[in-house]
N, C-alpha and C positions, 0 to 999 in steps of 0.2 A: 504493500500500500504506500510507504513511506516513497519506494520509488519511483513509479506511477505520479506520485503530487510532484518529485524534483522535475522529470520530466514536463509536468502543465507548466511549471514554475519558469522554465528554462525558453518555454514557449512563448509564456507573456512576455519573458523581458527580451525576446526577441524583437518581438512587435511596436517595442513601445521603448520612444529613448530615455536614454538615465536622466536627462535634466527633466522629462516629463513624471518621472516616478519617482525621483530623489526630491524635487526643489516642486512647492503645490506651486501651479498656476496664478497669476494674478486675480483675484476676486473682481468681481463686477462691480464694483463697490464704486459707486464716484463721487469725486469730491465736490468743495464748494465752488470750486474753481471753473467748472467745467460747465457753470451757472452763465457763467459773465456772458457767453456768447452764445447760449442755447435759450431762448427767453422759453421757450413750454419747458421745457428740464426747472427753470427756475417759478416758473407759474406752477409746477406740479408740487413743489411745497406749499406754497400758498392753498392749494387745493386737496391736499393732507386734512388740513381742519376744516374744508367744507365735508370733506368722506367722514367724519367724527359727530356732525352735528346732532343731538340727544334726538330732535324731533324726526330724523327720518323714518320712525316706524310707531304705533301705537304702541305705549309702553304698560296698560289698564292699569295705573297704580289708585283708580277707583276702588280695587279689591281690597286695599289695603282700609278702607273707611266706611264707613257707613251707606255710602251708596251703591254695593256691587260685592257679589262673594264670586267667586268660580267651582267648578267644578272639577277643575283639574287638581289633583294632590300637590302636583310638583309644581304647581305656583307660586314663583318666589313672594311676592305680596299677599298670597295668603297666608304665607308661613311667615312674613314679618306680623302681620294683623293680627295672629294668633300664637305669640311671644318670643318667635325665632332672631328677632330683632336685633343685632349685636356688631360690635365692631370689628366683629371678623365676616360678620353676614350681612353685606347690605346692600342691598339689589336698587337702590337709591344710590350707590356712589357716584361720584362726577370726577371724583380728584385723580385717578392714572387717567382716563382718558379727557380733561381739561386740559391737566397740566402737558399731556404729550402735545393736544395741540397749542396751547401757547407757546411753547417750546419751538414748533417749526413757526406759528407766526413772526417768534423772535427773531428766528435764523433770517425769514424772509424779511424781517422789517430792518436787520443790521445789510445786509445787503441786497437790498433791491437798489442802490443809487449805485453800483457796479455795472450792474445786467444795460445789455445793449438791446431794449426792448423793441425796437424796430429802426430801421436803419435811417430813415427821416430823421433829425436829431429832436425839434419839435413833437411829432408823434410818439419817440421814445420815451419824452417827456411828460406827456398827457397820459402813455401810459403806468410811466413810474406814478404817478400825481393818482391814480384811478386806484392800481394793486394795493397801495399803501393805504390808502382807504382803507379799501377793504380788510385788510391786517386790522387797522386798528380797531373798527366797528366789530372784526371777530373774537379779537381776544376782551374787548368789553364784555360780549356774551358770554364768554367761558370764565369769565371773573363773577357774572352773575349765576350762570350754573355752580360754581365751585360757592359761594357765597349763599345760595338757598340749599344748597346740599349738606355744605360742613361746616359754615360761621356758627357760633355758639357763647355761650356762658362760660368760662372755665370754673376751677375752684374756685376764685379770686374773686369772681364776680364782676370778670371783666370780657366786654362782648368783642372777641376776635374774629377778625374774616379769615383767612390764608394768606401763607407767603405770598408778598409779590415780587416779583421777578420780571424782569423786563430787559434781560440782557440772555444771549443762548446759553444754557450751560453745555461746558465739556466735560470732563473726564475727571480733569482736575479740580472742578467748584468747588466750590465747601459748600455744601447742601445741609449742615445741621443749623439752620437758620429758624430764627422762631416767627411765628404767624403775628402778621402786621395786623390792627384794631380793625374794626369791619369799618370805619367811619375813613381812616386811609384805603382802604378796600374800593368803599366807595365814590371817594376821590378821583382815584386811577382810572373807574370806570366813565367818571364824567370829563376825566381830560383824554382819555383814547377816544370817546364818542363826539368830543369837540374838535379834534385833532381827522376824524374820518366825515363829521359834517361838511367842514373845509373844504377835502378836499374831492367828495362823489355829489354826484347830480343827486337830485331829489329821487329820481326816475331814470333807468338805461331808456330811452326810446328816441328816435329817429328825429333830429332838430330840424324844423324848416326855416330857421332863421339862425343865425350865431349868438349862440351864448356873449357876456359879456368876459374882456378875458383872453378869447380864443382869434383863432387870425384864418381858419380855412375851416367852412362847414363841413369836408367832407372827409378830414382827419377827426373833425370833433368825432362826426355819427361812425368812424372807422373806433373809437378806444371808446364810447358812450353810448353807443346807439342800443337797439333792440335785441342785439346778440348775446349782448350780457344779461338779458332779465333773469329774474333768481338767484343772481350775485349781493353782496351785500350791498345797500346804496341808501342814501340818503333817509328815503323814507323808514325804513329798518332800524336805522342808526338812531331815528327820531323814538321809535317803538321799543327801540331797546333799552333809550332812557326812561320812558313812564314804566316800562316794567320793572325796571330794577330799583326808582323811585318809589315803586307802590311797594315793595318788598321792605325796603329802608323806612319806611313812612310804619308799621303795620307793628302792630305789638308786641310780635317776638323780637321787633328788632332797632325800635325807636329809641331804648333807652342809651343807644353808643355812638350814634350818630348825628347828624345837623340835616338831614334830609326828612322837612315835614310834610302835612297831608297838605298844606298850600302847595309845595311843586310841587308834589305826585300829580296833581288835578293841575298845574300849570303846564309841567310835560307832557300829560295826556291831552287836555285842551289844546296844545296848539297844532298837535296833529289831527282832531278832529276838524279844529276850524278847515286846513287845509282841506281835508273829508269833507267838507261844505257844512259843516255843522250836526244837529240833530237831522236835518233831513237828507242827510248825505249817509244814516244808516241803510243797509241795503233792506229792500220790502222783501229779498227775495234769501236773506241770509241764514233764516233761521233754518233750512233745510238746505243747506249748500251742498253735503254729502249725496243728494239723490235727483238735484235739477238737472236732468236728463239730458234736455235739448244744451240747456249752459257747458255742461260737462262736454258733451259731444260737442259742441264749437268750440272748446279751447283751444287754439293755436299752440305754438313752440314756446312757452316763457311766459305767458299771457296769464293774467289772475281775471279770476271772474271779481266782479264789484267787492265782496266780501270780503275780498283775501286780501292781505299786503305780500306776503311770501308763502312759500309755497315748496311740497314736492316734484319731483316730477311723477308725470300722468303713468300710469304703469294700466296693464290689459291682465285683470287678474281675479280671481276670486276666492281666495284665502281667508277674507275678514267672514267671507258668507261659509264658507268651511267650517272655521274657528267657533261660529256662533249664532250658525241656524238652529232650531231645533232638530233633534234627529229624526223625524218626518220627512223632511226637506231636505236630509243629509248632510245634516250638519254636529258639531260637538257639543253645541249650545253651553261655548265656556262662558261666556262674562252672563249672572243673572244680578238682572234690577232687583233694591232691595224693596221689602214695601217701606221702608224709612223714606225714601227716592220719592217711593209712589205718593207715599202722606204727602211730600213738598211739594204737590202740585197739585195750584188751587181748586176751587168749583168754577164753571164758565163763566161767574157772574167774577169772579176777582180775589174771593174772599178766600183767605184758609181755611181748610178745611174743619178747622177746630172750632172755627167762630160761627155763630148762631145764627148768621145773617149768609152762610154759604149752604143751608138749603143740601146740603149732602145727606146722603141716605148710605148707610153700610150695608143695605140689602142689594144697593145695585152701585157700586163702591164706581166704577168704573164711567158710568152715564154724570153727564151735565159737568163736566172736567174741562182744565186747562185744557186747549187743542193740543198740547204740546205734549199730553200723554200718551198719545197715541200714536203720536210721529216717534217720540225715540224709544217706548217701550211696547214690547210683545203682550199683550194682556190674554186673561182668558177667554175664548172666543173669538179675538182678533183673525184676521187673515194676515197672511205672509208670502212670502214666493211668488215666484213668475205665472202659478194656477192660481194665486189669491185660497190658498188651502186655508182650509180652518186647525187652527191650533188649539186644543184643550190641554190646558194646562191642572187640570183637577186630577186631585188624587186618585180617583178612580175613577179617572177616563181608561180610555180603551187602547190608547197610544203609547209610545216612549214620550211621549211631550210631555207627560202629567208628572206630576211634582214628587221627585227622588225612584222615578220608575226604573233608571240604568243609571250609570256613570257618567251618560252624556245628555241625561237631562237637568231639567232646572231644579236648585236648591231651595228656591224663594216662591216659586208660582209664577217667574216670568222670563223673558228670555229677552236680550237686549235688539232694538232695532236701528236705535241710532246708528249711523254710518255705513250701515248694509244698502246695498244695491238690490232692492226686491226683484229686479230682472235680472239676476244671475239665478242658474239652473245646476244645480249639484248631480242630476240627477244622472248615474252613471252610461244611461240609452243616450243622453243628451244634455252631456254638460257645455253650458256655457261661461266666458268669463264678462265683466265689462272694465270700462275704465273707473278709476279712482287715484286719487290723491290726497297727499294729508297736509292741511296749512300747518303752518309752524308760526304765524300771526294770522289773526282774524281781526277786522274792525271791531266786533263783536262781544270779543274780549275788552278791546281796548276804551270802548264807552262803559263797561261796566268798570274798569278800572277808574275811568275819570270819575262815574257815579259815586263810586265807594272812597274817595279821597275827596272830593267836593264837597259831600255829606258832613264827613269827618272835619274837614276846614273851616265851612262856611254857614253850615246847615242845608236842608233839602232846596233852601225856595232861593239862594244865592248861587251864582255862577262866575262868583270872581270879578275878574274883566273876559273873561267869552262870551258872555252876551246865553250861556245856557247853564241852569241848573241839576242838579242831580234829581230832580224830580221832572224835569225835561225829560230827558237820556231813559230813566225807568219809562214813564207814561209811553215815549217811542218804542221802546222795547217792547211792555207787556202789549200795545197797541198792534204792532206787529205780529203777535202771538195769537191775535184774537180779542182781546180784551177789548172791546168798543166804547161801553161806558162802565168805566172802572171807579165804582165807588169806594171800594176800598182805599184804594190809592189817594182819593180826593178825601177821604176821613182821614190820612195820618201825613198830608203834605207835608205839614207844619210840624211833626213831632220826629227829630233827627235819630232817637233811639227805636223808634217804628221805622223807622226808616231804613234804617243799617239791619235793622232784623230783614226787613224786605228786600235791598239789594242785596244781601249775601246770598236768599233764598234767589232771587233772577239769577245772579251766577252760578248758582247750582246746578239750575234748571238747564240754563240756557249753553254750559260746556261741559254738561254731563257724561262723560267716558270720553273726555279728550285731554285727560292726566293732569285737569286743575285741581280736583276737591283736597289731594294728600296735601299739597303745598299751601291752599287755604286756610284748611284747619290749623295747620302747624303756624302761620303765621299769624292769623289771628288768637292761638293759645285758647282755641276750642278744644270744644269737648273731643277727643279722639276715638275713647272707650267704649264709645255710644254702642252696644252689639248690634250687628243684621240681622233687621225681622225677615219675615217670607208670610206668605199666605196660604194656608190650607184649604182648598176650595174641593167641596164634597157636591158631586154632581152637576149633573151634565146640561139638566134640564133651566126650565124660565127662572125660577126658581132655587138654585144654589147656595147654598150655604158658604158662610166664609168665617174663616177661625186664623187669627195672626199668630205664627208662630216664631220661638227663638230658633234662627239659623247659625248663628256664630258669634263668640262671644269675640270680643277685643282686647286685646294684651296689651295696652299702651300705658305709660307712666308723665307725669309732665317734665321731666327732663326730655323727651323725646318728639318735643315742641321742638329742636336744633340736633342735627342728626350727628353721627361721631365722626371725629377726624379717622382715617383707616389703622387698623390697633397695630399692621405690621410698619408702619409708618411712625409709628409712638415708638414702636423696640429700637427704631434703627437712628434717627433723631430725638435728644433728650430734648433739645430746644421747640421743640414742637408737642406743645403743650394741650391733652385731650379736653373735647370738653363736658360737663359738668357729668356724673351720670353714667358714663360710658368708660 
């Protein structure tokens, strides 16, 4: 045997010469240098941190709150929800993948004034002046992801956000560096998003007259035009300061910083105004996930009114896999809780507790917000490309009925928001359609201006915008249906009705699009709240309905600020956990 291998042995190094077997080959590996003259080679760091962005996919961290359990075991937000929650486990972190990409932002924003971005020296210029934008408007975001993920309390009782860092590390850094206050946190974030206002258009799109500034309109629309839409830009950069304003503003986090609920509602206001105001909200936005004919016209880059940014359009049908009922063919993971379902009114406006909303628990379901029936599966509802009926009662006849398999519903109802009811699972005849997932809504961003206006001025004041937070609601629920909203006209006046009621619109209104966990924690609500469900006995006019406990909640209030990462504690003593954790 031994000789048989000298001989194969004797054969390989025939083949193959000694410097290629003795000394390895040069790696592929290239360096920064090779940037200067290759402008895509040096755009492809740049574009490292758009590949990293949190929002490219649904993440339900609904499951982890009050509004949504699943039915999958191996759900990471279930298992935080129900006390797996820890700074070795946490399906919420931001900090390896932030910090990686500030890290190549860094590299791109120390040298992009090298790169010979196109050979015009002008156009090279426009487009250093454009890329570096976008740098700085990215790494604001990931300073605000890192900042709603691991800013905290420490022992000390002092409120930190994370290292900043603004130079690339190499090899040699000294990385045992301790976490800067969140109010310097904040800071940084308001001078990269001053520093990228500068220097991006409002808008990528096609100029028919020259900006002021520029010397040749057809090098501007070549580095600004249309091609870049869903880049970072101006209007974003605007979005990005009221969001991370209303973070800074909010109760988990007002005590360490200078940022109030006046410019939370000044940042958001002035992009509304731009939005034409209160009636610049879209008539058409609260169902954006299923406007068929909109969807199907979207062009290359293009947002429909709703949207500020945006995924791309993808041909697919996953989310209707993930969480049709299994009638339909589907897994039916994410279930609406009935806590979800209590928060949405009677038609007339009223909550449903209060005596003037006329709600009956015999038929829970009739004379409802419209808006229960667009994002939630009820019993009896229809669904699907057949408009099939789904019973969700315990002793229906189906897998649809409540806890019948593994991939029915836990609660009594199965989620609709965001599904495409013209998608077909059905194995004779599947089909898929388009979809996409915004990563900004107008939609959010009037509720954010609501709930900081409120807080600032009261409901019936609007600053200097010329619109109140009692505006913004009335547009809202008015949109949703509410026509003549009495409720709303009885608590105009009263700021703490108020703040109860916009919290409730935002609930309602971004329901399983991964706001509720960051909510609660920010406002240092209730988190414990458990998941009810609905036991619903028969089939007929007539049905019975009994709420049951679904899932209890394991949350503490240190866990209002999530943990710095615990292998990050061992390896840095200067980087100090916070409180709890």
């Amino acid at each position: 045997m031994n000789k048989k291998i000298l001989i194969v042995l004797s054969v390989i190094f025939t083949f193959i010469s000694c410097d290629d077997l003795i000394e390895p080959a040069i790696e592929n590996n290239r360096g920064l240098d090779d940037m200067y003259a290759e402008a895509e080679y040096a755009q492809g760091i740049l574009l490292n941190a758009y590949t990293r962005l949190p929002g490219n996919g649904w993440s339900f961290s609904d499951v982890a709150t009050d509004d949504a359990v699943s039915n999958d075991v191996t759900n990471s937000y279930r298992k935080i929800a129900t006390g797996q929650w820890t700074a070795n486990f946490n399906p919420l972190d931001q900090w390896t993948n932030s910090k990686a990409a500030i890290q190549y932002l860094n590299i791109f924003l120390e040298e992009a004034d090298k790169v010979k971005w196109a050979l015009d020296a002008n156009v090279s210029l426009m487009f250093r002046q454009r890329l570096k934008g976008e740098a700085y408007g990215l790494r604001a975001l990931y300073m605000y992801y890192l900042l709603q993920a691991h800013s905290g309390v420490t022992d000390s009782n002092e409120l930190l956000g994370v290292p900043i860092v603004l130079d690339p590390e190499t090899p040699t850094s000294y990385f045992n560096i301790p976490r800067n206050t969140f109010n310097q946190c904040m800071a940084q974030i308001y001078l990269d998003l001053a520093k990228a206002k500068e220097l991006l258009p409002l808008d990528f799109e096609m100029a028919t007259t020259l900006p002021p500034g520029y010397n040749n309109l057809n090098d501007y629309n070549r580095v600004f035009g249309d091609y870049a839409r869903q880049r970072m830009s101006g209007r974003i950069v605007m979005f990005v300061k009221a969001q991370a304003a209303l973070l800074a503003a909010s109760p988990a986090f007002n005590g360490g910083n200078t940022t109030n609920w006046g410019a939370a509602a000044d940042y958001a206001g002035e992009l509304i105004t731009l939005n034409g105001g209160v009636a610049g909200l879209d008539a058409n936005g609260l169902t954006w996930y299923k406007n068929t004919a909109e969807i199907e016209a979207l062009g290359s880059g293009i947002n429909p009114k709703e949207v500020v940014w945006r995924t791309d359009i993808a041909n697919s049908n996953n989310l209707e896999a993930d969480n049709f009922p299994p009638t339909l063919y589907g897994k039916g993971r994410i279930n609406p809780t009935q806590n979800l379902v209590d928060a949405f009114p009677a038609a007339n406006g009223y909550p449903i507790t209060h005596a003037s909303s006329n709600y009956n628990a015999s038929t829970p379901y009739a004379n409802r917000d419209p808006r229960l029936k667009h994002f939630i599966l009820v019993n009896q509802d229809v669904a699907g490309v057949n408009s099939t009926v789904i019973t969700t009662a315990s002793n229906g006849a189906t897998n649809d009925g409540l806890n019948k398999t593994a991939t029915s519903t836990r609660t009594g109802y199965y989620m609709k928001k965001l599904l495409r009811q013209d998608v077909n699972l059905n194995p004779q005849s599947t089909t898929s359609q388009r979809h996409y997932r915004p990563r900004m809504r107008y939609t959010e961003l009037y509720l954010n201006y609501a709930e900081a206006a409120n807080e600032a001025w009261g409901p019936l004041s609007g600053g200097s915008h010329g619109f109140s937070a009692y505006d913004v609601i009335k547009a809202i629920r008015r949109r949703a249906g509410f026509v003549q909203d009495n409720y709303l006209e009885s608590i105009k006046s009263d700021k703490d009705a108020m703040r109860v009621l916009i919290r409730n619109e935002r609930r309602l209104e971004l329901c399983f699009e991964g706001y509720r966990f960051w909510d609660l924690r920010r406002w240092k609500s209730n988190l414990g709240e458990s998941a009810q469900g609905m036991n619903i006995q028969g089939t007929t006019a007539v049905p019975t309905y009994t709420k049951i406990s679904v899932e209890n909640r394991v949350f503490a209030d240190y866990m209002y600020h999530g943990p710095i990462p615990y292998n990050e504690t061992l390896k840095f003593n200067a980087l100090k956990q916070n409180k709890g954790w």
